[in-house]
DSSP file (Angstrom, degrees, kcal/mol; ACC not computed):
  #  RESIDUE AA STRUCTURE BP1 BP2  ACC     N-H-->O    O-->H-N    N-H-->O    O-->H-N    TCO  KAPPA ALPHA  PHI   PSI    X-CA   Y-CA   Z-CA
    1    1 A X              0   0    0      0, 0.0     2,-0.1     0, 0.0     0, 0.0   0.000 360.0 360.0 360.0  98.7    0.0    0.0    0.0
    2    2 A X        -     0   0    0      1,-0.3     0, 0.0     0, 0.0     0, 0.0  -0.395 360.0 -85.4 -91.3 146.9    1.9    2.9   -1.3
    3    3 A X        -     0   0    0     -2,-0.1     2,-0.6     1,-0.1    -1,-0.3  -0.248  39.0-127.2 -60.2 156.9    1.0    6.8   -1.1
    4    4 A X        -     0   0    0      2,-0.0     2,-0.8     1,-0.0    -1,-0.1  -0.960  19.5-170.5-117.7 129.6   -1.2    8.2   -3.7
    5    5 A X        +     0   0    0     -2,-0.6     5,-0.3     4,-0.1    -2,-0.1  -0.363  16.4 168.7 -80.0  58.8    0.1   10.9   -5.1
    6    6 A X    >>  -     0   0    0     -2,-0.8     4,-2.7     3,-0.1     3,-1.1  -0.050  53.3 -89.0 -98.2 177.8   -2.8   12.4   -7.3
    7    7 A X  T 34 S+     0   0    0      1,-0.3     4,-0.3     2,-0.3    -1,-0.1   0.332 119.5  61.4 -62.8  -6.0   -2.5   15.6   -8.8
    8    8 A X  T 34 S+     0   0    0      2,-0.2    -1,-0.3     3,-0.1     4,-0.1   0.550 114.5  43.1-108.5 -40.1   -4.1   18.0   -5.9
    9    9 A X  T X> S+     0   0    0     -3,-1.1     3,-2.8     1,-0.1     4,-0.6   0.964  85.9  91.8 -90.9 -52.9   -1.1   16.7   -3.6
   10   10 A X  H >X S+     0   0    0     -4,-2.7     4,-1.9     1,-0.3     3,-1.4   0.622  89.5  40.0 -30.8 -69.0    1.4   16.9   -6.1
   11   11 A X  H 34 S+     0   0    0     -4,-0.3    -1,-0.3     1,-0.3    -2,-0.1   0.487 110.9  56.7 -68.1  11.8    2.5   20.7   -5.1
   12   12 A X  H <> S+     0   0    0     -3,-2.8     4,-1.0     2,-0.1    -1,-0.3   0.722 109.2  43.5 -96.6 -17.9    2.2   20.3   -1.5
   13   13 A X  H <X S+     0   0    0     -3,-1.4     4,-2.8    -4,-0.6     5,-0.3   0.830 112.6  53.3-101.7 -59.2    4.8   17.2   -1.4
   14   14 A X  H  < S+     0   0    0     -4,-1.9    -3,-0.1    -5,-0.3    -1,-0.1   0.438 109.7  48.2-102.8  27.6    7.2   18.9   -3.7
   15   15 A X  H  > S+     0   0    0     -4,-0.1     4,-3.1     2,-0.1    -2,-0.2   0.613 111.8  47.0 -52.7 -50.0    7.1   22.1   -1.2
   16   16 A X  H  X S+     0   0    0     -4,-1.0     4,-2.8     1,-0.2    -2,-0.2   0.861 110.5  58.9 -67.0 -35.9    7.8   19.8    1.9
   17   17 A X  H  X S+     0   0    0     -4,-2.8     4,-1.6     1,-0.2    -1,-0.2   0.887 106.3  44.7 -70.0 -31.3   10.6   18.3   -0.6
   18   18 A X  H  > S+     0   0    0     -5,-0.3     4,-2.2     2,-0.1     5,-0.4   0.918 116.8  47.5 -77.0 -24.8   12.4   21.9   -1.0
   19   19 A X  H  X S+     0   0    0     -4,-3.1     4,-3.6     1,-0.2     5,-0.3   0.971 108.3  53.1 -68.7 -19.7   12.2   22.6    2.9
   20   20 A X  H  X S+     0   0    0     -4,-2.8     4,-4.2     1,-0.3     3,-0.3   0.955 112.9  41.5 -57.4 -57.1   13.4   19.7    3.5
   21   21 A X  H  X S+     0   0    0     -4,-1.6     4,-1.3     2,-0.3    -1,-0.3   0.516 115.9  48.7   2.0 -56.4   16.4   20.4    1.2
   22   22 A X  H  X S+     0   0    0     -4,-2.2     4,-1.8     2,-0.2    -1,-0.2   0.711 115.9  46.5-112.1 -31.4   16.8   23.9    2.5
   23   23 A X  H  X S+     0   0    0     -4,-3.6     4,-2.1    -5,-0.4    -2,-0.3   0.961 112.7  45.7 -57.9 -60.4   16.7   22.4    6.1
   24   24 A X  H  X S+     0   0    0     -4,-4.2     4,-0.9    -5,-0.3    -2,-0.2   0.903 115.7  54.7 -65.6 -24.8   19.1   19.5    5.4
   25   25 A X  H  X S+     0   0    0     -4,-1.3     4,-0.5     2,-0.2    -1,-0.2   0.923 106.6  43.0  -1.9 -93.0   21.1   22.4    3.7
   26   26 A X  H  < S+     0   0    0     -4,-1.8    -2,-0.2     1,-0.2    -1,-0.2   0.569 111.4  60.3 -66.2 -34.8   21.3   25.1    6.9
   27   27 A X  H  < S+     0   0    0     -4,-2.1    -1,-0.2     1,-0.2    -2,-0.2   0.850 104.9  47.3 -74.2 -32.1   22.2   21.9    9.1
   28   28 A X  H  < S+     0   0    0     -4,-0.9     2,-0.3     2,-0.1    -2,-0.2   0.696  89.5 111.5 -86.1 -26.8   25.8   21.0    6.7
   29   29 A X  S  < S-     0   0    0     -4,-0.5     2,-0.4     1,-0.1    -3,-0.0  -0.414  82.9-120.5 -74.8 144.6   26.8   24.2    6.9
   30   30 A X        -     0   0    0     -2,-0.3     2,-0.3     1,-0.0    -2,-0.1  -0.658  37.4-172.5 -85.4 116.5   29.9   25.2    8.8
   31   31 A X        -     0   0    0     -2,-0.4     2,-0.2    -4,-0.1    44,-0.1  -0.891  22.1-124.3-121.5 115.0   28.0   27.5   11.1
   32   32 A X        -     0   0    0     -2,-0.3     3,-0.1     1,-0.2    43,-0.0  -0.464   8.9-126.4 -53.5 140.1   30.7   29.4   13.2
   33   33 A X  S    S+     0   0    0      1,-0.2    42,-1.9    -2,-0.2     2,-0.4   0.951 104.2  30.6 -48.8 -32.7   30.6   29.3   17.1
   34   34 A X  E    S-A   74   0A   0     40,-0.2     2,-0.4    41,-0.1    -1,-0.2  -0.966  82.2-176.8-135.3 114.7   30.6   32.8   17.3
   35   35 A X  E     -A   73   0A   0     38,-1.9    38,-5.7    -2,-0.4     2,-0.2  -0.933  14.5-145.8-118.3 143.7   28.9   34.9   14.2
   36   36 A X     >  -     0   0    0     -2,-0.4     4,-3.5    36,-0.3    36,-0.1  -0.335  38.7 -99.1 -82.8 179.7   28.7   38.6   13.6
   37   37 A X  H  > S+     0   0    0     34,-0.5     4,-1.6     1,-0.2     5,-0.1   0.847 129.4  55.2 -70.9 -30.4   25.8   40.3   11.9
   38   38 A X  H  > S+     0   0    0      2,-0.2     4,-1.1     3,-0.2     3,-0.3   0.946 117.2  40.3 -94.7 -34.8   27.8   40.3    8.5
   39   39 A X  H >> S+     0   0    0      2,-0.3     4,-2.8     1,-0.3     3,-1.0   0.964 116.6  50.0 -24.8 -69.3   28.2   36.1    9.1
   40   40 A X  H >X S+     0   0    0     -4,-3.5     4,-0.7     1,-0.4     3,-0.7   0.778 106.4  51.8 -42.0 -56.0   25.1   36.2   10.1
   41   41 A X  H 3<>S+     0   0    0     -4,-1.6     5,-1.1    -3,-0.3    -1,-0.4   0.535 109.7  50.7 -73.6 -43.2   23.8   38.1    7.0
   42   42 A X  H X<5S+     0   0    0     -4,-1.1     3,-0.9    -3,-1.0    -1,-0.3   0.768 101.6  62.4-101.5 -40.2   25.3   35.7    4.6
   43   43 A X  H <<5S+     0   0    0     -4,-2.8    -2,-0.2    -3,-0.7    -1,-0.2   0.770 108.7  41.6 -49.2 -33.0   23.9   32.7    6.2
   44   44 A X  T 3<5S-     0   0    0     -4,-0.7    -1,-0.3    -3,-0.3    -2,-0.2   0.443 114.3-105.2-103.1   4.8   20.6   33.8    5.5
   45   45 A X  T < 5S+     0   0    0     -3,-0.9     2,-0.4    -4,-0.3    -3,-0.2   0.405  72.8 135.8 110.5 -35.4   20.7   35.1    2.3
   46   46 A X      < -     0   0    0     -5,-1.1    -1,-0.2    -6,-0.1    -2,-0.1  -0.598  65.1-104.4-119.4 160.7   20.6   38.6    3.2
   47   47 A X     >  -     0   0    0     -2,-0.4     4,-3.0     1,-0.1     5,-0.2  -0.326  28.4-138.3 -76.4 125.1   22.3   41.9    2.2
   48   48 A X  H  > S+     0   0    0      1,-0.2     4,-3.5     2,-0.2     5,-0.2   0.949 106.3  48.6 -47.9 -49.7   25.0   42.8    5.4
   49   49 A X  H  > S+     0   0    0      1,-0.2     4,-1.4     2,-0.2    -1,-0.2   0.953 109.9  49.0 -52.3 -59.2   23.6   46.8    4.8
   50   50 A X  H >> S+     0   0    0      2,-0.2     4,-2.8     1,-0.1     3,-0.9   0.966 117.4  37.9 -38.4 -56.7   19.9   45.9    4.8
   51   51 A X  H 3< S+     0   0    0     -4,-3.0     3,-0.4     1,-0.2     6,-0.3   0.970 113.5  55.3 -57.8 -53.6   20.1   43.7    8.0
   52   52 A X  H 3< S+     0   0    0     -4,-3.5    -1,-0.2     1,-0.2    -2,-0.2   0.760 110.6  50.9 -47.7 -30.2   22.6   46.2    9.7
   53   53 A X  H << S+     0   0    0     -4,-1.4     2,-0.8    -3,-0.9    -1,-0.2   0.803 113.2  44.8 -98.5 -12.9   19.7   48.9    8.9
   54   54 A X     <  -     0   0    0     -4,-2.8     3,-0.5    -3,-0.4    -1,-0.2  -0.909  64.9-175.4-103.3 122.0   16.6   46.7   10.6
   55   55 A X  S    S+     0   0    0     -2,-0.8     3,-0.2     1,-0.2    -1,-0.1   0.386  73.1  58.7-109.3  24.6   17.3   45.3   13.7
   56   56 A X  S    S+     0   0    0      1,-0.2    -1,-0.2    -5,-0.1     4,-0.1  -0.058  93.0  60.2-123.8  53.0   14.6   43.5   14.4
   57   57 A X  S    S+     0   0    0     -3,-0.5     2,-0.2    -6,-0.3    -1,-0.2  -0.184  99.1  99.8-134.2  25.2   14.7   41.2   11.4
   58   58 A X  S    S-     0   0    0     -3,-0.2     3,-0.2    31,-0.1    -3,-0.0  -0.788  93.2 -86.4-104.1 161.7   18.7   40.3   13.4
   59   59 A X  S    S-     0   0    0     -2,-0.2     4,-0.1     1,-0.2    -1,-0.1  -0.186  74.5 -50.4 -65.9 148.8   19.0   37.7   15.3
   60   60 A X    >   -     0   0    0     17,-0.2     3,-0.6     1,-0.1    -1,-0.2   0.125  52.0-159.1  -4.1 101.8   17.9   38.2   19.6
   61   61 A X  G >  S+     0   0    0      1,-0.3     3,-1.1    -3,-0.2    -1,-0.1   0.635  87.5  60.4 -51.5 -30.3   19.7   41.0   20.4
   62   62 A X  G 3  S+     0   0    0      1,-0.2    -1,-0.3     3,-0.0    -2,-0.1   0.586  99.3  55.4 -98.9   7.8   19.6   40.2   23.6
   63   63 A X  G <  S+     0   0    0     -3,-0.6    11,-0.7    -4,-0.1     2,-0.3  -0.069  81.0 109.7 -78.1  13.3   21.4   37.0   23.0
   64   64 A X  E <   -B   73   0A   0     -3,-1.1     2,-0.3     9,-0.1     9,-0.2  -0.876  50.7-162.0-121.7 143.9   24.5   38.7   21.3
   65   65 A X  E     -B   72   0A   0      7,-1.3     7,-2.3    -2,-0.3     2,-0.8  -0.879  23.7-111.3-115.1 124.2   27.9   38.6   23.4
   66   66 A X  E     -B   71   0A   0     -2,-0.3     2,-0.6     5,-0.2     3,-0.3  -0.565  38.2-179.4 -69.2 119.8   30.9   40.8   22.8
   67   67 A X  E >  S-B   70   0A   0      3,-2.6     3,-3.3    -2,-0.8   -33,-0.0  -0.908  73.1 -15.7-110.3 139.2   33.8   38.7   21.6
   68   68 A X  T 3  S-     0   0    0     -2,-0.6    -1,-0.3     1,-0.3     3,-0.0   0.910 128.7 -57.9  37.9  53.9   37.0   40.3   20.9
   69   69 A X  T 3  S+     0   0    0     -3,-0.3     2,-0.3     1,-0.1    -1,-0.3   0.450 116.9 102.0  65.4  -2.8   35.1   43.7   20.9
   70   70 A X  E <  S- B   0  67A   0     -3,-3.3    -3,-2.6    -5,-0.1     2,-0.6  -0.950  81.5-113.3-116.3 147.3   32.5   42.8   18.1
   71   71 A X  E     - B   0  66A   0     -2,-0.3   -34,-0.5    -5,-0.2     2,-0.3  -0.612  44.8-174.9 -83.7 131.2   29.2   41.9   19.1
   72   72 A X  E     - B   0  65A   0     -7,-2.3    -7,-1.3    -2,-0.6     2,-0.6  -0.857  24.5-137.1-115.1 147.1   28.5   37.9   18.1
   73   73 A X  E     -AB  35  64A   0    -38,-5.7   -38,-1.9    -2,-0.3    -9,-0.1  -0.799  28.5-123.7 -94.3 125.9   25.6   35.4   18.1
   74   74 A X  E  >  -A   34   0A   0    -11,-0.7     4,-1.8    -2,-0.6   -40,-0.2  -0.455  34.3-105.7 -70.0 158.0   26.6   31.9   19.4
   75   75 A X  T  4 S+     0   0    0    -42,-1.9     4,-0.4     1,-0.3    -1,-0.1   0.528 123.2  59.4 -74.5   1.3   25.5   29.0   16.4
   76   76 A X  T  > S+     0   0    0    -43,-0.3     4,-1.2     2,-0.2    -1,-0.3   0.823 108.2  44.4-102.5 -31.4   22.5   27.8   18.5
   77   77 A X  T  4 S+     0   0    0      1,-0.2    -2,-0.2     2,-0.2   -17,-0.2   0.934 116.9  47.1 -68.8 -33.7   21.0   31.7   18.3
   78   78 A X  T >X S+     0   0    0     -4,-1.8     4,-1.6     1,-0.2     3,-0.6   0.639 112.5  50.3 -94.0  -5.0   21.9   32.0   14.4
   79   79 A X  H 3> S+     0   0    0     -4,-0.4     4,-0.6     1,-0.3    -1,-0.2   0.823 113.5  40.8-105.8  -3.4   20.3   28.5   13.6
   80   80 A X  H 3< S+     0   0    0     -4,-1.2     4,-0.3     2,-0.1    -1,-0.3   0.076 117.5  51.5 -83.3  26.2   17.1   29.0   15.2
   81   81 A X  H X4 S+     0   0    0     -3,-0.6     3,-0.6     2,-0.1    -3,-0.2   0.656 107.5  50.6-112.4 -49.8   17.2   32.5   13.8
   82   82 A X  H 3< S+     0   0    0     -4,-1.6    -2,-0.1     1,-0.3    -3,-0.1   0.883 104.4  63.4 -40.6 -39.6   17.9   31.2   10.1
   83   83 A X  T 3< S+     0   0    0     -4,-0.6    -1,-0.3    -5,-0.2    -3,-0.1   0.919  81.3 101.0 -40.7 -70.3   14.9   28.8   10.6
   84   84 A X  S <  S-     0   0    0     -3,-0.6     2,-0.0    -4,-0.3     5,-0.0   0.130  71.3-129.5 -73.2 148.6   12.3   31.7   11.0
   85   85 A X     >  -     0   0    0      1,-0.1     4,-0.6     3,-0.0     3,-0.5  -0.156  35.3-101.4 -74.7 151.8   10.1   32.7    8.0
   86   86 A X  T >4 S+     0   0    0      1,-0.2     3,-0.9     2,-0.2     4,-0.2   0.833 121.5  64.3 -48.7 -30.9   10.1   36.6    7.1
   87   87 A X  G >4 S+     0   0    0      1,-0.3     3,-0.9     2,-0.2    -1,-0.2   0.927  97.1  51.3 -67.7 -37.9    6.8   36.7    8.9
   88   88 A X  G 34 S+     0   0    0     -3,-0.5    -1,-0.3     1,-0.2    -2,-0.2   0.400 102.6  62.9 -48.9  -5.2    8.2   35.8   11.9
   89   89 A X  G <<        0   0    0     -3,-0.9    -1,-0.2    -4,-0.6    -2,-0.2   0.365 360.0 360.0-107.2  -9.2   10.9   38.5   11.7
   90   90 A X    <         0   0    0     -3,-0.9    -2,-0.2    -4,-0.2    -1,-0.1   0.572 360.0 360.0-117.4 360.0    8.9   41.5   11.7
């Protein structure tokens, strides 16, 4: 007994197939311990200037540490930050 795939499911299964993809992705990447906003900014996709000019589409602010004098996100705040959809960010 096998799924059926009929034609009304077909685009919802090959959506779940890119996130999966864009999840197993974000997981393989060499994710620093310690990222700055421009890191940060690259991971996701988005332009260092933009991000630098919203700060609340950056990661928890109140979860960034100074290291060596620049403020950084540890790799467990930037991959639950990478996760969230642009609606979640505003």
């Amino acid at each position: 007994m096998g799924i059926d795939l009929t034609k009304e499911h077909q685009p919802i299964y090959a959506a779940l197939d890119k996130i999966l993809l864009r999840l197993n992705e974000l997981e393989n990447r060499s994710v620093p311990e310690w990222c700055t906003l421009a890191v940060a900014a690259k991971l996701k996709g988005l332009s260092y200037e933009t991000l630098r000019e919203h700060p609340e589409w950056q990661p928890n602010p109140t979860e960034a540490r100074l290291v060596n004098g620049k403020r950084r996100w540890h790799r467990d705040v930037i991959l639950s930050w990478l996760y969230k959809s642009d609606e979640e960010m505003e």
